[in-house]
C-alpha positions, 0 to 999 in steps of 0.5 A, spaced: 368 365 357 372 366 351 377 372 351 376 374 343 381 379 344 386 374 344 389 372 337 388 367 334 395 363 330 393 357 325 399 353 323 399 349 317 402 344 315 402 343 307 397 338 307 392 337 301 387 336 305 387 342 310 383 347 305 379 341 304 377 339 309 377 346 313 383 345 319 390 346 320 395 343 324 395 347 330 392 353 332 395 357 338 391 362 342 393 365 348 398 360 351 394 354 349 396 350 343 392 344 340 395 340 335 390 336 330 390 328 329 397 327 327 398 321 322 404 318 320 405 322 313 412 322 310 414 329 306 413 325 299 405 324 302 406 317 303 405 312 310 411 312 313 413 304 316 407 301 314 406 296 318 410 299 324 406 302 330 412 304 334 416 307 327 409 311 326 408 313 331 415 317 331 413 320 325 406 323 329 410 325 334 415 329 329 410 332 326 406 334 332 413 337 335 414 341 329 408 344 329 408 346 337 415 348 335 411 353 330 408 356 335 412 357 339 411 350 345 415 345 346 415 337 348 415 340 354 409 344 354 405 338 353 399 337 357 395 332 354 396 327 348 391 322 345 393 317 341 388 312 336 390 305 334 386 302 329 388 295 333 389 297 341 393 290 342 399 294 339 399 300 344 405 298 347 409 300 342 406 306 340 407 307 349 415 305 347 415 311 342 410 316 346 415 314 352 421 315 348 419 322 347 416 324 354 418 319 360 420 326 364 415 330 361 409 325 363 402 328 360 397 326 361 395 321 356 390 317 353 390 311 348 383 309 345 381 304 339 379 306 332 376 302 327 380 305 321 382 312 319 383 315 312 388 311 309 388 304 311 395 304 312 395 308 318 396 304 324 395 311 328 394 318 330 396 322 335 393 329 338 396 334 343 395 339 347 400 344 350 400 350 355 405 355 354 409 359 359 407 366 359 414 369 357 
């Protein structure tokens, strides 16, 4: 059962496509956080390292984190992460990054094989889920 007294904060994170499509980056209710699929987009709205899994997954990681920092999570609170390559043969350098990241944290984590995204020159995405603490 859902507890709807509990309210709701929706963390947007500028994108042209959030009011489009209906999503924000994060939302956060109660001590939950979940953070949508993050793709490697630079602040000037292109694909950050084109060809580089390991170079965009970074920049997933550095959205996602400043989305759970948002609201109010931290790396880590950090429960579970999924991340989607289009080519799983490349996982290793995404794990260097994810690893870079949470090697003391360790979430549980999932890698698993797309067949594109949105924009071609993306490699990957990354999903996260936090807990928050109660203060």
């Amino acid at each position: 059962m859902t507890d709807r007294t509990t309210p709701r904060r929706n963390i947007a994170s500028g994108s042209p496509l959030e009011p489009e499509i209906g999503f924000c980056r994060a939302v956060r209710k109660g001590a939950h956080v979940a953070v949508a699929g993050t793709a490697p987009i630079g602040p000037d709205g292109g694909t950050v390292g084109p060809g580089d899994v390991h170079a965009q997954t970074v920049r997933c990681l550095d959205i996602a984190e400043a989305a759970l920092k948002e609201a109010g999570a931290t790396l880590e609170d950090v429960v579970r992460t999924r991340i989607m390559l289009t080519d799983v043969t490349a996982w290793k350098e995404a794990a260097r990054a994810h690893g870079e990241r949470f090697a003391d944290i360790r979430p549980v984590t999932t890698f698993v094989e797309v067949s594109r995204f949105i924009d071609p020159l993306w490699l990957v995405e990354i999903e996260v889920d936090a807990i928050v603490d109660a203060p």
